[in-house]
C-alpha positions in Angstrom: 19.5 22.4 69.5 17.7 23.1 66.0 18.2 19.9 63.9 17.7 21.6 60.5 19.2 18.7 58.1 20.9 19.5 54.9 19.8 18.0 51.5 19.8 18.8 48.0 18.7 16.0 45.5 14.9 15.7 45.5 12.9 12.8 45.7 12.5 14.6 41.6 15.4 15.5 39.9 13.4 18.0 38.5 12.3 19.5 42.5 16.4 19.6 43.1 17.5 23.3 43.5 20.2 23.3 41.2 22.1 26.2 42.3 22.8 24.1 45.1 24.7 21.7 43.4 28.2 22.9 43.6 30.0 20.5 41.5 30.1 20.5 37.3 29.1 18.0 35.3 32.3 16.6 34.8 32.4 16.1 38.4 29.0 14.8 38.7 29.5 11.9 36.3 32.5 11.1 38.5 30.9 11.1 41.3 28.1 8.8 40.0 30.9 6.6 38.2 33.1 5.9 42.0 29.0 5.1 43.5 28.2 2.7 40.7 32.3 1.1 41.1 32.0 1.2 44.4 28.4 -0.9 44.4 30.3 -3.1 42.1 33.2 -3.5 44.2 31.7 -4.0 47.7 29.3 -6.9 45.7 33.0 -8.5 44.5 34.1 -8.6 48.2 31.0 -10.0 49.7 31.4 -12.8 47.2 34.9 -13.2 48.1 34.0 -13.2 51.7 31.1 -15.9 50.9 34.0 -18.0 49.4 36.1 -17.8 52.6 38.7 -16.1 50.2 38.4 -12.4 52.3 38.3 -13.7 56.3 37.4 -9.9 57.4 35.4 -7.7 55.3 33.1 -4.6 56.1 30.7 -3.5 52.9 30.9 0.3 52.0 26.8 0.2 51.7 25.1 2.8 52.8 28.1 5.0 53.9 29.0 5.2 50.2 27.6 8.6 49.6 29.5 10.4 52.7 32.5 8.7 51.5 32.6 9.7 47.8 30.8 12.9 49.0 33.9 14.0 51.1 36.3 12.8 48.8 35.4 14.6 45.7 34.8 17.7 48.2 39.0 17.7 49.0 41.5 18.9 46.8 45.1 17.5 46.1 47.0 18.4 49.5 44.0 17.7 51.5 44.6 14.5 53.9 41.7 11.9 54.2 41.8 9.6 57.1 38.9 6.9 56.7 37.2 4.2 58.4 37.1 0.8 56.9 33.5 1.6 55.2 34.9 4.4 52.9 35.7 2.1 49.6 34.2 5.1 48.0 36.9 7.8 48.9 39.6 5.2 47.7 38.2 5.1 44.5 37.5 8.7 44.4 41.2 10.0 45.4 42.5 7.8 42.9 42.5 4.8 44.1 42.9 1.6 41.1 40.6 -1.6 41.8 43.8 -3.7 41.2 45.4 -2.6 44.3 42.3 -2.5 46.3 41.6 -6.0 45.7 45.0 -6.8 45.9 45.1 -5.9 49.2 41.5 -7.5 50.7 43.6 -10.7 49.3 46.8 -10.4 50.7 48.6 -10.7 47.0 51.7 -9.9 46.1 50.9 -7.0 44.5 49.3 -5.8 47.5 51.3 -2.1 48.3 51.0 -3.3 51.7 52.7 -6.2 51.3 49.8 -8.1 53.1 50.7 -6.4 56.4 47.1 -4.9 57.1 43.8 -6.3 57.5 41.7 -6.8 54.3 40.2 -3.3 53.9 42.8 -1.3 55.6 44.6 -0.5 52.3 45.8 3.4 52.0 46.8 5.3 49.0 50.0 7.5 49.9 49.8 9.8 46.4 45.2 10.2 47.6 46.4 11.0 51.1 44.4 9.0 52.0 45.6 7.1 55.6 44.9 3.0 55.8 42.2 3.3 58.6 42.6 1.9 62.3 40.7 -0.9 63.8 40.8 1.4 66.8 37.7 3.1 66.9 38.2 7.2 67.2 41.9 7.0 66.3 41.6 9.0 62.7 40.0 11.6 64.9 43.6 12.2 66.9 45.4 11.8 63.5 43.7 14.2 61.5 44.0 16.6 64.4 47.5 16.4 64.5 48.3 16.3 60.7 45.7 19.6 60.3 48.1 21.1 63.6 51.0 20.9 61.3 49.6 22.0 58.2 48.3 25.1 59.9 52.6 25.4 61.7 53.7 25.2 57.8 51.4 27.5 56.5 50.0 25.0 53.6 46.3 26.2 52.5 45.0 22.1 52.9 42.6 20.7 55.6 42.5 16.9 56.9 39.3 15.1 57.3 38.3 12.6 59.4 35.2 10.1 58.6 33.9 7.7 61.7 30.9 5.9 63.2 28.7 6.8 66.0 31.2 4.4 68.0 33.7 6.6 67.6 32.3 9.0 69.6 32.3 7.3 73.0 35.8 6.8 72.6 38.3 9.2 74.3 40.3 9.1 71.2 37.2 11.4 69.8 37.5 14.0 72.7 41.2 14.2 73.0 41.3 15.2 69.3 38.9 17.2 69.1 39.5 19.4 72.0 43.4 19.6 69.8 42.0 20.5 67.2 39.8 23.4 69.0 42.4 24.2 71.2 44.8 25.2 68.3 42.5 26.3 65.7 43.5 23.3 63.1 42.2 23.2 59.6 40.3 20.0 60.2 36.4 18.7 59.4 35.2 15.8 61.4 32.4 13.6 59.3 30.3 11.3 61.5 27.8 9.0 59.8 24.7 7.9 62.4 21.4 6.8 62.6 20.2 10.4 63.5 19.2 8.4 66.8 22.2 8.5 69.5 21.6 10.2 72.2 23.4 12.7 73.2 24.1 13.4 69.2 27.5 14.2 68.0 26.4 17.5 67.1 25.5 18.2 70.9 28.6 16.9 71.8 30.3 18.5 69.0 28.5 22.1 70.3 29.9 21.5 73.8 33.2 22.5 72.5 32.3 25.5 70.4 33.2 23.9 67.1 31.0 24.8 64.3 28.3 21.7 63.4 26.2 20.7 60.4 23.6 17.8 59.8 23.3 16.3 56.4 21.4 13.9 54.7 24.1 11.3 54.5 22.4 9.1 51.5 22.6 12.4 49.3 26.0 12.9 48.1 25.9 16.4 46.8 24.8 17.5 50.3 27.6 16.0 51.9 30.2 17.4 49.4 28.4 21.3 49.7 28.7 20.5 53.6 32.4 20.0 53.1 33.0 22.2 50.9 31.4 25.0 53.4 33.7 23.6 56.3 36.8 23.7 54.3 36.6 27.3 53.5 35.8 28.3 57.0 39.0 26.5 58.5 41.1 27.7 55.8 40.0 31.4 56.5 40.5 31.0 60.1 37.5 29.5 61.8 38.6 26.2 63.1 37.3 23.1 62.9 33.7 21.9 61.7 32.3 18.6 62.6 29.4 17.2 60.2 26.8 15.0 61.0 25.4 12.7 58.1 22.4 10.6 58.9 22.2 7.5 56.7 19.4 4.6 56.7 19.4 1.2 55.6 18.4 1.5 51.8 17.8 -1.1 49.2 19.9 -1.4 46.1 17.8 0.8 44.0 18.0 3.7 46.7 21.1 3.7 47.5 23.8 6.6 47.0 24.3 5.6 42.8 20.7 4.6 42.7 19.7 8.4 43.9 21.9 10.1 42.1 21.4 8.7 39.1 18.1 9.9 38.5 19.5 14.0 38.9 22.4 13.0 36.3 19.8 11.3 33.6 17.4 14.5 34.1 21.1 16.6 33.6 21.7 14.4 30.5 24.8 13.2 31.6 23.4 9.8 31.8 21.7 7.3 30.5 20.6 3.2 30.0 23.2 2.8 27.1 25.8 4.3 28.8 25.0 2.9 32.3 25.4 -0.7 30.7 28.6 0.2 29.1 29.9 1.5 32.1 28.9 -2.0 34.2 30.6 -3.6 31.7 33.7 -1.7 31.8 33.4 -2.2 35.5 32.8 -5.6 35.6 35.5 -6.4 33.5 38.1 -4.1 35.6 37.3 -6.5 38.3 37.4 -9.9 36.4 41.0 -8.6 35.5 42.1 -7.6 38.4 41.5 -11.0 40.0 42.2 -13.5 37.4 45.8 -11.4 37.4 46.1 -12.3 41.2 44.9 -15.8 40.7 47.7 -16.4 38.2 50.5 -15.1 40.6 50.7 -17.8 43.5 54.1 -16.4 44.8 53.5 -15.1 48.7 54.4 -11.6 49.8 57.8 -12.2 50.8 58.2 -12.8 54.5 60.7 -10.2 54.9 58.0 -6.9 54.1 56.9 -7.8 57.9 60.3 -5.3 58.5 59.9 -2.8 55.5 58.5 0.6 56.1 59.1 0.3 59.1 62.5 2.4 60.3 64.6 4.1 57.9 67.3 2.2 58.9 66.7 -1.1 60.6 68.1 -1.1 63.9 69.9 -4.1 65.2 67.4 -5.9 66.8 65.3 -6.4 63.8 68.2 -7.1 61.3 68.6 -10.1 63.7 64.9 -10.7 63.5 64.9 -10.7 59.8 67.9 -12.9 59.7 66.0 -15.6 61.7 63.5 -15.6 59.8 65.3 -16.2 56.7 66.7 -19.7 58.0 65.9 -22.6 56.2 64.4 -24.2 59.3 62.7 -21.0 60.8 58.8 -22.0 61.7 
């Protein structure tokens, strides 16, 4: 199979073929604004994690370009079902630092109410789905989701973003042979090392689904890639799944540090307003966290039963009424 990958930002801003960057410059100065929080954010929780305050945390680095590249690829009623690397779509779809970090602590202004592991937050109004620890299941979800958008008629897609581990999973074939099966508005985004063997995109042609391979450290190819796949599903041609090859890249070449020298040549950008933004940043976390400090009240031990049913059922209103006794351990 031809291998031909997809890229658009130059090693030279000036080299970048700029009528293949789809987005506005609005949107690219949001783009490069969630890369530069997310870097900011994903250096917080390491910190946290050094402390022993975080007992589980996965850094976003160097998925961060797939992830905000998806995310600012969607539109409103899209669905978004992550892996626990995609910080960056969070804060794309809307996500507030507050409630992210609220959530990697176990606050009590976590939305969760401390019921998921630290990075497993979700974002109900983003549609974006707090990812499984189960490797492969947001491949079966977005399947089924995209199967009933297509039954209700909506013009929306739903996206799924895994690992290379994903694939060996029979979660990954059982929903992508759904989602072929029936048709379904859906785009499957793998990041990899560009060295598995067979590659997803092999795997991905077995099936007759359409494939693409991007670079996954350049953002704007990731979003034209999604972009491309959501118009074919919505006009009838199924699913696509997207390959997005990523490397280990130091701090300076990483998804914010690449982009930012396209949105400088742009003038969109520049030193002053870099700083201020850090600063802004840095300060949005500082806030968030010295307002979780100060609140040392516990989610409340009875959250373990909310969202849960509509209506509790008996046996866990007796549950919850055990656990409510004075001398319940």
């Amino acid at each position: 199979m031809a291998r031909q990958l997809l890229s658009v930002l130059g090693a030279d801003p000036k080299a970048t073929d700029v009528g293949k960057v789809l987005l506005d410059d609005a949107q690219l100065r949001a783009l490069y604004e969630t890369l530069t929080l997310t870097r900011v954010v994903d250096a917080t929780c390491a910190r946290l994690h050094a402390e022993g305050r975080i007992g589980f945390f996965v850094p976003s680095a160097p998925a961060a370009a797939v992830s905000a590249g998806v995310a600012i690829a969607l539109h409103d009623g899209d669905w978004l079902f992550p892996s626990f690397r995609d910080a960056g779509a969070y804060l794309a779809r809307g996500g507030r630092i507050d409630d992210f970090l609220a959530q990697m602590l176990s606050a009590p202004s976590d939305p969760l109410g401390g019921r998921q592991l630290p990075g497993h937050g979700s974002l109900p109004d983003g549609r974006f789905v707090a990812p499984s620890g189960v490797a492969g299941a947001q491949v079966q979800h977005a399947a089924g989701v995209a199967m009933a958008m297509q039954l209700r008629g909506a013009a929306n897609i739903a996206v799924a973003i895994f690992g290379p581990s994903a694939v060996e999973q029979g979660a990954f074939h059982t929903g992508l042979n759904a989602a072929v099966r029936h048709g379904v508005p859906a785009v499957f985004v793998c990041r990899s090392l560009g060295s598995e063997s067979p590659t997803v995109l092999q795997r991905g042609a077995g099936y007759g689904v359409e494939t693409q391979l991007v670079d996954g450290g350049d953002c704007l190819a990731v979003a034209n890639a999604v972009e491309a796949a959501r118009a074919l599903a919505l006009d009838g041609g199924g699913a696509t799944i997207i390959e997005a090859v990523v490397d280990q890249v130091d701090d300076t070449q990483d998804a914010a540090g690449r982009l930012r020298a396209f949105v400088e040549y742009r003038g969109l950008w520049d030193a002053e307003r870099e700083e201020a933004f850090l600063r802004r940043c840095h300060d949005r976390v500082l806030d968030a966290l010295e307002a979780i400090d100060a609140d040392e009240a516990t989610p409340p031990s009875a959250a373990l039963f909310d969202d849960v049913w509509a209506e509790r059922p008996w046996m866990l209103q007796e549950q919850a009424s055990r656990l409510e006794e004075p001398d319940h351990e």
